[in-house]
PDB file of N, CA, C, O and CB in Angstrom:
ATOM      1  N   UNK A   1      42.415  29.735  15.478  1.00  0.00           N
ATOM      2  CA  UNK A   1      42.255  30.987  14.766  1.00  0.00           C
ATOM      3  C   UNK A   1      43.407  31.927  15.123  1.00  0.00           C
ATOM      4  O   UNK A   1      43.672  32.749  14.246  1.00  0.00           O
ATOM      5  CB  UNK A   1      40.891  31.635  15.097  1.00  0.00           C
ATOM      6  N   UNK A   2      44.159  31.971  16.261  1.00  0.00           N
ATOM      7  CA  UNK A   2      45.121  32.538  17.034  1.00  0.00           C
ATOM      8  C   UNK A   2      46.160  32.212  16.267  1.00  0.00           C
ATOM      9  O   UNK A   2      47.035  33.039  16.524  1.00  0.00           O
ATOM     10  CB  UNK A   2      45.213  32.139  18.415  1.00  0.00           C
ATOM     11  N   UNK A   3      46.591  31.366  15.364  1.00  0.00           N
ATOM     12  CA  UNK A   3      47.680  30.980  14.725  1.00  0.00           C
ATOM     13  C   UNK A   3      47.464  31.713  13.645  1.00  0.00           C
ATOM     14  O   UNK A   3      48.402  32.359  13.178  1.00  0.00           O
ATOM     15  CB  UNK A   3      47.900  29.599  14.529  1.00  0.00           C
ATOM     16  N   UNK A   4      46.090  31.755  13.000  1.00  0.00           N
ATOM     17  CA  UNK A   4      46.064  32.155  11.309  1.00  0.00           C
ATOM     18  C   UNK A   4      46.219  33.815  11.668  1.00  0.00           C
ATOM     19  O   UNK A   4      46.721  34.540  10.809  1.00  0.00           O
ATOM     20  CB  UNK A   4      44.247  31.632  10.215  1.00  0.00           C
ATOM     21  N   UNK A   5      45.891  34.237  12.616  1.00  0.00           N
ATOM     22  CA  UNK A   5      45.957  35.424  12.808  1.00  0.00           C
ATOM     23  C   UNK A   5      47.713  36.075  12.739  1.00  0.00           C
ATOM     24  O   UNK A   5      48.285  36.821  11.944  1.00  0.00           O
ATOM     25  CB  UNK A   5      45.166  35.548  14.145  1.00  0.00           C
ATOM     26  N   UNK A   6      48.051  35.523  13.702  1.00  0.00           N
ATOM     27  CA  UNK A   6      49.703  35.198  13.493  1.00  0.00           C
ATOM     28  C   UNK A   6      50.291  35.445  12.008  1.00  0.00           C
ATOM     29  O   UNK A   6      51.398  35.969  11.887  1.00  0.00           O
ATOM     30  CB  UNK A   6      50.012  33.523  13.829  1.00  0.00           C
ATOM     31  N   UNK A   7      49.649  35.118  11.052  1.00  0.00           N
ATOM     32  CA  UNK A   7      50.147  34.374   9.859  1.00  0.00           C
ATOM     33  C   UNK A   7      49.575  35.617   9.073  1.00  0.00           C
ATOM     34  O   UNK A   7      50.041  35.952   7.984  1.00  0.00           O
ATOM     35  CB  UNK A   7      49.534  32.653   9.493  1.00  0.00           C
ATOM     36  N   UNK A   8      48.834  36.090   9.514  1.00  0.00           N
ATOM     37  CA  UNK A   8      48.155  36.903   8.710  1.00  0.00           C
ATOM     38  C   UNK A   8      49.012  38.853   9.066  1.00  0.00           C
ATOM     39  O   UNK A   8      49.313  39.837   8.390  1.00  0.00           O
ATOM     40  CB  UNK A   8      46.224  36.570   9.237  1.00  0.00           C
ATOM     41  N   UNK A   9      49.044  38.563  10.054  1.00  0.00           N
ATOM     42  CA  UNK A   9      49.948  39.639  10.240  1.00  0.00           C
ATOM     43  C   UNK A   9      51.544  39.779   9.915  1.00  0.00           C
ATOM     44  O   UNK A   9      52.234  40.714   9.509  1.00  0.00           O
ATOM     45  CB  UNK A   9      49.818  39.830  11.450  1.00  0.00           C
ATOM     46  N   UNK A  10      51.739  38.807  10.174  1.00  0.00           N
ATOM     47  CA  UNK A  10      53.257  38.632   9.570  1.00  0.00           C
ATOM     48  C   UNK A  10      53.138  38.311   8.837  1.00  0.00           C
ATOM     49  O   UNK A  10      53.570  37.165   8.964  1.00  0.00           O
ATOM     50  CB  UNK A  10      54.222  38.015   9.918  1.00  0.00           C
ATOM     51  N   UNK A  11      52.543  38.503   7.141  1.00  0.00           N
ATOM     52  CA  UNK A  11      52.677  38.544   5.741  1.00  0.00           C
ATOM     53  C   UNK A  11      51.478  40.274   5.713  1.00  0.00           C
ATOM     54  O   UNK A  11      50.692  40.543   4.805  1.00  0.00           O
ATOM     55  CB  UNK A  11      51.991  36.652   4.797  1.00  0.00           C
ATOM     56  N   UNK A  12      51.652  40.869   6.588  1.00  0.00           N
ATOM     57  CA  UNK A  12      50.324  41.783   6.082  1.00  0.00           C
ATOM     58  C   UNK A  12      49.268  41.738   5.588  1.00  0.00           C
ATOM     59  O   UNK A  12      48.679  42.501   4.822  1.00  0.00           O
ATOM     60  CB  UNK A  12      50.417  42.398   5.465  1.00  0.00           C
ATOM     61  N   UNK A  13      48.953  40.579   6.152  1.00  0.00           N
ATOM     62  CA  UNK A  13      47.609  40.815   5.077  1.00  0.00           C
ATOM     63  C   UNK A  13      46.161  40.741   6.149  1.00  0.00           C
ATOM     64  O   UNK A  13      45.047  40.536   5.666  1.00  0.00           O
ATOM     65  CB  UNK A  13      47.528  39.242   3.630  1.00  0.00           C
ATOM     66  N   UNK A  14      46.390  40.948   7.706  1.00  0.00           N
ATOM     67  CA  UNK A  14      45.574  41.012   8.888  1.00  0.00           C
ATOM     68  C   UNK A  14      44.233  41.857   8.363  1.00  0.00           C
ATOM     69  O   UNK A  14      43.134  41.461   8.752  1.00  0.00           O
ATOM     70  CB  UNK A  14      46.437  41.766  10.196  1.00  0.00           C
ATOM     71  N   UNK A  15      44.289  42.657   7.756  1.00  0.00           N
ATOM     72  CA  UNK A  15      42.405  43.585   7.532  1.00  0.00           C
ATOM     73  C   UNK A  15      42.153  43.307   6.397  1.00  0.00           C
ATOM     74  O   UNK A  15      41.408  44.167   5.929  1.00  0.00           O
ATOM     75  CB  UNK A  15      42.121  45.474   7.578  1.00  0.00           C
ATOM     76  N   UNK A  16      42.615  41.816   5.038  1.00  0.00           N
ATOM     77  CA  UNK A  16      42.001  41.869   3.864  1.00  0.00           C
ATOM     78  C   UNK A  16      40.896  40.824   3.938  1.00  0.00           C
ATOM     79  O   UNK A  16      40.184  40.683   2.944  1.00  0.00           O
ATOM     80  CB  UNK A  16      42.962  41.682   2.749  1.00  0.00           C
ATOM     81  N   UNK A  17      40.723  40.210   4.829  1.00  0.00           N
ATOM     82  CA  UNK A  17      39.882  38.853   4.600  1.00  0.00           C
ATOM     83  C   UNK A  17      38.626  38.915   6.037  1.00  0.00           C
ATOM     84  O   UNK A  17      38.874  39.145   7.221  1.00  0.00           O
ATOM     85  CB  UNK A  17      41.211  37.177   4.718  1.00  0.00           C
ATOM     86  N   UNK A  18      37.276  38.621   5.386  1.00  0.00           N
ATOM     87  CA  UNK A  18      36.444  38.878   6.367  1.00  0.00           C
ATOM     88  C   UNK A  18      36.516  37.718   7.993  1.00  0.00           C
ATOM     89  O   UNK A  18      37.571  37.191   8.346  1.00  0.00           O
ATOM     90  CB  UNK A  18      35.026  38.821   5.494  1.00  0.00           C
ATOM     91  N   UNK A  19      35.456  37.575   8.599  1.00  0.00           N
ATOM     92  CA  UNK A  19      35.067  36.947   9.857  1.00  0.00           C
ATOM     93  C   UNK A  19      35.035  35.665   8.849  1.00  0.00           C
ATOM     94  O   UNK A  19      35.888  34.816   9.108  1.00  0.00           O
ATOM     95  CB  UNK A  19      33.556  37.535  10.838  1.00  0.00           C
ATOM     96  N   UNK A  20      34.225  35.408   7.796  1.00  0.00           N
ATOM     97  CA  UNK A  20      33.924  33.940   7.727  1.00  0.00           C
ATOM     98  C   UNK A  20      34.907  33.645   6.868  1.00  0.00           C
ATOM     99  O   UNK A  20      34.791  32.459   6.559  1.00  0.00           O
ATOM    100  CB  UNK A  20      32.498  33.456   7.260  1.00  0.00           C
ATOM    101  N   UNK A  21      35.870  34.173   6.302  1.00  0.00           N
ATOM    102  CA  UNK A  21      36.948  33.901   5.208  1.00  0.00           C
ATOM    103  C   UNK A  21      38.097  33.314   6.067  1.00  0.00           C
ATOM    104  O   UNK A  21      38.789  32.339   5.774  1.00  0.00           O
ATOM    105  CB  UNK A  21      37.450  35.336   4.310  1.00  0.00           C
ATOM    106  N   UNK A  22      38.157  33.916   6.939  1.00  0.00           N
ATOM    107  CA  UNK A  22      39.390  33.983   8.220  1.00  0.00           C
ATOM    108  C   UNK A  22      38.980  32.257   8.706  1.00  0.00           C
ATOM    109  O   UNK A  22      39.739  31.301   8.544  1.00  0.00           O
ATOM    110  CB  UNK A  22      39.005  35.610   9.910  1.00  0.00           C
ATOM    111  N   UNK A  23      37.784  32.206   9.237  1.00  0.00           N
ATOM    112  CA  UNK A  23      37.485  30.715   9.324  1.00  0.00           C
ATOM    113  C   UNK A  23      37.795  29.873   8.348  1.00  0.00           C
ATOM    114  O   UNK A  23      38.527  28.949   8.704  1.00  0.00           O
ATOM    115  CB  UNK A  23      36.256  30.479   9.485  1.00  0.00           C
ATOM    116  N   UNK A  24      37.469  29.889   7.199  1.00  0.00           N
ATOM    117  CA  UNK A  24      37.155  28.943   5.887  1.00  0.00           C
ATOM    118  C   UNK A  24      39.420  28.739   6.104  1.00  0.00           C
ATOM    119  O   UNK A  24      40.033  27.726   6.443  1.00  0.00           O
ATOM    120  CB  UNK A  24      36.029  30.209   3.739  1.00  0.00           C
ATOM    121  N   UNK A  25      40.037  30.234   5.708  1.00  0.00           N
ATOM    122  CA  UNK A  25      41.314  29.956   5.624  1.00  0.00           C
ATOM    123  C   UNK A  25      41.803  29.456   7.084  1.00  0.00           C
ATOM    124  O   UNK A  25      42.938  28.982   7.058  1.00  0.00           O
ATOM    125  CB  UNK A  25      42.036  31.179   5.081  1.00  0.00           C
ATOM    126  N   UNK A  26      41.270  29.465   8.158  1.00  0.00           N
ATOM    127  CA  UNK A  26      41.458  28.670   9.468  1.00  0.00           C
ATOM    128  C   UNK A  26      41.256  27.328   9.105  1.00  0.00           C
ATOM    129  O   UNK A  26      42.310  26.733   8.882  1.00  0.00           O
ATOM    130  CB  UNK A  26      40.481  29.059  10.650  1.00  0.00           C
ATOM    131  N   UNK A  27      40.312  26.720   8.987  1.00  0.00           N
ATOM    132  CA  UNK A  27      40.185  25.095   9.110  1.00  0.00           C
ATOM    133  C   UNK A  27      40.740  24.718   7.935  1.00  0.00           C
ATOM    134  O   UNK A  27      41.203  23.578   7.908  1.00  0.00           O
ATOM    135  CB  UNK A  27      38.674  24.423   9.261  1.00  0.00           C
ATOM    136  N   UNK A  28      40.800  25.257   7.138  1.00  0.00           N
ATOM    137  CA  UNK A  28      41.658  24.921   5.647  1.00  0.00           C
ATOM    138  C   UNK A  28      43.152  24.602   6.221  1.00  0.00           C
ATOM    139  O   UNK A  28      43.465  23.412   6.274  1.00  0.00           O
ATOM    140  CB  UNK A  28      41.727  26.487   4.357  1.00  0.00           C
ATOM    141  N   UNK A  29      44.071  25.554   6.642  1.00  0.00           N
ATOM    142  CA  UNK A  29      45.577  26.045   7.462  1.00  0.00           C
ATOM    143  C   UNK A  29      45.323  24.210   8.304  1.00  0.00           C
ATOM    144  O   UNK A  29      45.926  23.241   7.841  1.00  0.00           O
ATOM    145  CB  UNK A  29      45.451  28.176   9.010  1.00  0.00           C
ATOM    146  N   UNK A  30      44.597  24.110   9.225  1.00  0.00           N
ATOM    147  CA  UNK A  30      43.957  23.393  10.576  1.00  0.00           C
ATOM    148  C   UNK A  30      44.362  21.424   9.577  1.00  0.00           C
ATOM    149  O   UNK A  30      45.065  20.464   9.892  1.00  0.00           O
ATOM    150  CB  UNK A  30      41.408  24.105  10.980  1.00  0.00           C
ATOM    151  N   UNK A  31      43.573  21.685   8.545  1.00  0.00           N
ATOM    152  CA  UNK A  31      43.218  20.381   7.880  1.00  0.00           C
ATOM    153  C   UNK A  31      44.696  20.191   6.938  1.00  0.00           C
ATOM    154  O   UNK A  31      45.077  19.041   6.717  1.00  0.00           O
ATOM    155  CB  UNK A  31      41.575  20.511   6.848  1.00  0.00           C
ATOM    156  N   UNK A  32      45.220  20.961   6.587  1.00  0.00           N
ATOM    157  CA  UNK A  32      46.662  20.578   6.359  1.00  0.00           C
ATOM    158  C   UNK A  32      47.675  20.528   6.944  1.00  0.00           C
ATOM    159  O   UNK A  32      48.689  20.123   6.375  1.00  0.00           O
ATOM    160  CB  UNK A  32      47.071  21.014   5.730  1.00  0.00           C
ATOM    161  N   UNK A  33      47.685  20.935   8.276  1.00  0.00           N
ATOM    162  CA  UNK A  33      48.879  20.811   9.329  1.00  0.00           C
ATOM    163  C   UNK A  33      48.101  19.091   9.431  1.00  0.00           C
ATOM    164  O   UNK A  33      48.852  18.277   8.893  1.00  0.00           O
ATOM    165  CB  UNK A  33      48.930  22.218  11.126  1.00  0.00           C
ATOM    166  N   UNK A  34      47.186  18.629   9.828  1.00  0.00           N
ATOM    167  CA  UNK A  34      47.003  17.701  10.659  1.00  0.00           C
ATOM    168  C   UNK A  34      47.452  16.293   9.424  1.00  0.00           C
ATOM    169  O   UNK A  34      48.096  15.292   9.737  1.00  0.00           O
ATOM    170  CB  UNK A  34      45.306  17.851  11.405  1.00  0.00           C
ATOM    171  N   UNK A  35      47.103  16.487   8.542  1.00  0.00           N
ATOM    172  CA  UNK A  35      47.300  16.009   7.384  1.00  0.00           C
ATOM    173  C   UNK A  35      49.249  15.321   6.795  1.00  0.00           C
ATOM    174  O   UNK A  35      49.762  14.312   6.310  1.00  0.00           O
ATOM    175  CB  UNK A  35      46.659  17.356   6.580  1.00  0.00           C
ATOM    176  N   UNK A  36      49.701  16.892   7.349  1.00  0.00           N
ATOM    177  CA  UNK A  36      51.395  16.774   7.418  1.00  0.00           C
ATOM    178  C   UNK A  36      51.768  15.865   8.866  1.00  0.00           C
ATOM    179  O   UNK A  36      52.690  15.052   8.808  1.00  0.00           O
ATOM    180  CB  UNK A  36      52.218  18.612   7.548  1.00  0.00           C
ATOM    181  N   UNK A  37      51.020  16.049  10.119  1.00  0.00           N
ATOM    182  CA  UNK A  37      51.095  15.381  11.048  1.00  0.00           C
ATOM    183  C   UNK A  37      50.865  13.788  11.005  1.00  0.00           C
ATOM    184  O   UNK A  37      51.444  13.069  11.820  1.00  0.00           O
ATOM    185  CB  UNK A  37      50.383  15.986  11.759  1.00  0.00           C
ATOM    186  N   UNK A  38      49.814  13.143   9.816  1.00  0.00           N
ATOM    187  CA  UNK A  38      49.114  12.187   9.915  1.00  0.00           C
ATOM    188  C   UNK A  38      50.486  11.575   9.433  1.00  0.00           C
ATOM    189  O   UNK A  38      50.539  10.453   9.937  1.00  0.00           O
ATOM    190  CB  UNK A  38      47.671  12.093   9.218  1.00  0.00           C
ATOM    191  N   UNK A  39      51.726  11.831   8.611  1.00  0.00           N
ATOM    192  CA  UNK A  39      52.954  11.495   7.548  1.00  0.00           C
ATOM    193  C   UNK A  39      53.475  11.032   8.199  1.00  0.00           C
ATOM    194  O   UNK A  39      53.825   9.869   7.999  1.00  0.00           O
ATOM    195  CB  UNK A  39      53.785  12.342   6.821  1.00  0.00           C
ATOM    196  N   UNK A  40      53.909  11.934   9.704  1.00  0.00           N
ATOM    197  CA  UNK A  40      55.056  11.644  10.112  1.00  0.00           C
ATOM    198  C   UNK A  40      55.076  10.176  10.836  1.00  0.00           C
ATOM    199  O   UNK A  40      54.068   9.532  11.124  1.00  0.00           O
ATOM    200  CB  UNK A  40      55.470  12.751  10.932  1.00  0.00           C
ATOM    201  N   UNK A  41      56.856   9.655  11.143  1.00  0.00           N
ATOM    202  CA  UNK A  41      56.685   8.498  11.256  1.00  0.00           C
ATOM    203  C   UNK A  41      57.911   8.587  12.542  1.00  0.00           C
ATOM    204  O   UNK A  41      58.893   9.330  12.533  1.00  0.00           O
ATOM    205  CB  UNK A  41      56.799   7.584   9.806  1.00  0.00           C
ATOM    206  N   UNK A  42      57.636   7.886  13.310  1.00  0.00           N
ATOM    207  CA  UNK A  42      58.411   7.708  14.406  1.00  0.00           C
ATOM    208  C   UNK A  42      60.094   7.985  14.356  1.00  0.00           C
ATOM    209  O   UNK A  42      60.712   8.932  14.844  1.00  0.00           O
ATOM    210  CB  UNK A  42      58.112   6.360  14.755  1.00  0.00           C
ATOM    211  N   UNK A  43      60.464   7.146  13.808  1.00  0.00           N
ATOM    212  CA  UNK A  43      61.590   7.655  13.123  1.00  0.00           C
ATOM    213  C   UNK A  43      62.171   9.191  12.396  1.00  0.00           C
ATOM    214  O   UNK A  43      63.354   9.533  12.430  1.00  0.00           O
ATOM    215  CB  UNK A  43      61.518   6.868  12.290  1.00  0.00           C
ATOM    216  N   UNK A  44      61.378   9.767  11.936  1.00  0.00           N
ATOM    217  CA  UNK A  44      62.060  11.216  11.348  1.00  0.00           C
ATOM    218  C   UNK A  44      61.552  12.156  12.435  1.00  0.00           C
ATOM    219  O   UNK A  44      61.670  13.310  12.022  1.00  0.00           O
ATOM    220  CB  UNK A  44      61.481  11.788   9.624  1.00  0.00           C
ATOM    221  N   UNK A  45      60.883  12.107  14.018  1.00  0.00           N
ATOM    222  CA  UNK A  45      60.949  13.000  14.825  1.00  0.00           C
ATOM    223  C   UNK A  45      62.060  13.360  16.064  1.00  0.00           C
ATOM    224  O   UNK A  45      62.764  12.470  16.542  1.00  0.00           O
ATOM    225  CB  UNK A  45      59.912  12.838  15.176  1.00  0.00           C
ATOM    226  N   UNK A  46      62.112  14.353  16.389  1.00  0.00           N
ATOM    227  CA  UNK A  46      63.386  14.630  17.387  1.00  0.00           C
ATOM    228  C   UNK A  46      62.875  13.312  18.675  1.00  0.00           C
ATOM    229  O   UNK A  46      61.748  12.835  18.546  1.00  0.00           O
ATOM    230  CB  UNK A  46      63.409  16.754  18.155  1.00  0.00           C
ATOM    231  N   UNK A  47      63.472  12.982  19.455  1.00  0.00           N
ATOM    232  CA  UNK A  47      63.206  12.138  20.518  1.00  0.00           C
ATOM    233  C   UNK A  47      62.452  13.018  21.586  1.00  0.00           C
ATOM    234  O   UNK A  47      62.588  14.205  21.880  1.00  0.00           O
ATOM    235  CB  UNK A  47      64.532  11.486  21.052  1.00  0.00           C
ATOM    236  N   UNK A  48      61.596  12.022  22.076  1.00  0.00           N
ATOM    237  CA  UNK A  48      60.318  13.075  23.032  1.00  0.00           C
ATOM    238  C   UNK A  48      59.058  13.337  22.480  1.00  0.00           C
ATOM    239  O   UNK A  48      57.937  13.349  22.988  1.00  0.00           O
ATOM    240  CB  UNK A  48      60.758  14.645  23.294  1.00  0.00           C
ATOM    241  N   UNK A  49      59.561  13.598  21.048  1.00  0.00           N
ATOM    242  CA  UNK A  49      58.024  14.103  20.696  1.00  0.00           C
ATOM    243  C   UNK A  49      56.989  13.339  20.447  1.00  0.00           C
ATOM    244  O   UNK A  49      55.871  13.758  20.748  1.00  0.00           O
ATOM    245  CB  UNK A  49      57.941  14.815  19.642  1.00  0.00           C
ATOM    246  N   UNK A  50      57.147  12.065  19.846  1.00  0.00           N
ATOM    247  CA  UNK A  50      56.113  11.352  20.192  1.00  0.00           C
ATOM    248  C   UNK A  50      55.473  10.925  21.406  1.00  0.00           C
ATOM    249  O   UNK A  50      54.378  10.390  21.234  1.00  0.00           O
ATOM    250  CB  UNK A  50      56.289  10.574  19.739  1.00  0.00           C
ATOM    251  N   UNK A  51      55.802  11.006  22.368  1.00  0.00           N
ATOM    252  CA  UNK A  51      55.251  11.076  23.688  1.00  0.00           C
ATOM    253  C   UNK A  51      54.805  12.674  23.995  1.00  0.00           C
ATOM    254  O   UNK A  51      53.754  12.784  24.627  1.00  0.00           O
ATOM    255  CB  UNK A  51      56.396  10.496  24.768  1.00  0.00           C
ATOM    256  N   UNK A  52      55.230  13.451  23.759  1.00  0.00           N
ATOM    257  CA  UNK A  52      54.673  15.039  23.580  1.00  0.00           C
ATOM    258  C   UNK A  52      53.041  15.002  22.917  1.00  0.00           C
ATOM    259  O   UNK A  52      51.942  15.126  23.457  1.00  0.00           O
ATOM    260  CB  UNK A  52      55.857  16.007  22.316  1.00  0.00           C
ATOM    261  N   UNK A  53      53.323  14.845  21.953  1.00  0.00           N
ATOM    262  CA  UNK A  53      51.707  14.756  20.989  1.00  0.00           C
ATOM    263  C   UNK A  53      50.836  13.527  21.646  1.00  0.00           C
ATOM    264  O   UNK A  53      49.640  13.794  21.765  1.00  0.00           O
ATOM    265  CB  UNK A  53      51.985  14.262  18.972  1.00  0.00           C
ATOM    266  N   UNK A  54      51.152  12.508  21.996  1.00  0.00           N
ATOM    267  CA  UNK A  54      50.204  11.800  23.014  1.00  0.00           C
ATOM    268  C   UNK A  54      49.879  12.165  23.774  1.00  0.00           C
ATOM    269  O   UNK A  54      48.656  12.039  23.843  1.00  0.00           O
ATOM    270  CB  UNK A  54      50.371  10.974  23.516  1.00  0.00           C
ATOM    271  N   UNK A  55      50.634  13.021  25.184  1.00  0.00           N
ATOM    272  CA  UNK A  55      50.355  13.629  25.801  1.00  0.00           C
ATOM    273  C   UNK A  55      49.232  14.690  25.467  1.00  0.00           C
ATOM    274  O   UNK A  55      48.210  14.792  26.146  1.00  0.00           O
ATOM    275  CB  UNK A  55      51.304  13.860  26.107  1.00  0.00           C
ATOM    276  N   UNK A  56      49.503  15.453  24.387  1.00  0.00           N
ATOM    277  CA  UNK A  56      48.998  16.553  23.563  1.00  0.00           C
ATOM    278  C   UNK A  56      47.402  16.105  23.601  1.00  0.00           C
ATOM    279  O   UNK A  56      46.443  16.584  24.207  1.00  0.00           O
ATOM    280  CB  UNK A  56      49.765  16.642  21.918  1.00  0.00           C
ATOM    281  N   UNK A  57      47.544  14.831  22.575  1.00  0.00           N
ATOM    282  CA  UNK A  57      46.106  14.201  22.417  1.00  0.00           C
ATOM    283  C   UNK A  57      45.315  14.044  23.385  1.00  0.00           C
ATOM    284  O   UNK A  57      44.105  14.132  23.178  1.00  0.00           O
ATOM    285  CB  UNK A  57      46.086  13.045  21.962  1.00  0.00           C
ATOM    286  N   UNK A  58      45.732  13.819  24.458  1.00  0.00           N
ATOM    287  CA  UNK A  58      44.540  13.193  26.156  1.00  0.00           C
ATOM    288  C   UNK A  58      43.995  14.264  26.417  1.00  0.00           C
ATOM    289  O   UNK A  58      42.868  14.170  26.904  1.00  0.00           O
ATOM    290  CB  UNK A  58      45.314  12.618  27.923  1.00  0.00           C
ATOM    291  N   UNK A  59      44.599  15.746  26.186  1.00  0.00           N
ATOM    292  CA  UNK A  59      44.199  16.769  26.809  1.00  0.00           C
ATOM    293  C   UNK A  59      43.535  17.477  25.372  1.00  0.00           C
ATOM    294  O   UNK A  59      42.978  18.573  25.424  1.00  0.00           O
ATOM    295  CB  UNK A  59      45.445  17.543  27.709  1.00  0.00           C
TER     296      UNK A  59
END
């Protein structure tokens, strides 16, 4: 939620959308990053990062 908030202030738009809207556009934001994540392929990342996001994952 700390990210959409982010996002929401830096386009102004932080006091237009309620408590449960902010969620709905949270896991919405949440389910398309992971989605762009599911694409990527070993090859088109900087070196490291796939061991980064594994790491990422255990914890």
């Amino acid at each position: 939620m700390e990210s959409l908030e982010r996002i929401l202030v830096h386009g102004c738009k932080d006091g237009q959308y309620s408590v449960e809207q902010r969620r709905q556009l949270a896991a919405d934001k949440n389910k398309h990053y992971v989605s762009l994540l599911a694409g990527l392929a070993p090859e088109r990342v900087y070196p490291g990062i796939v061991e980064l996001l594994g790491q990422l994952e255990e914890h």
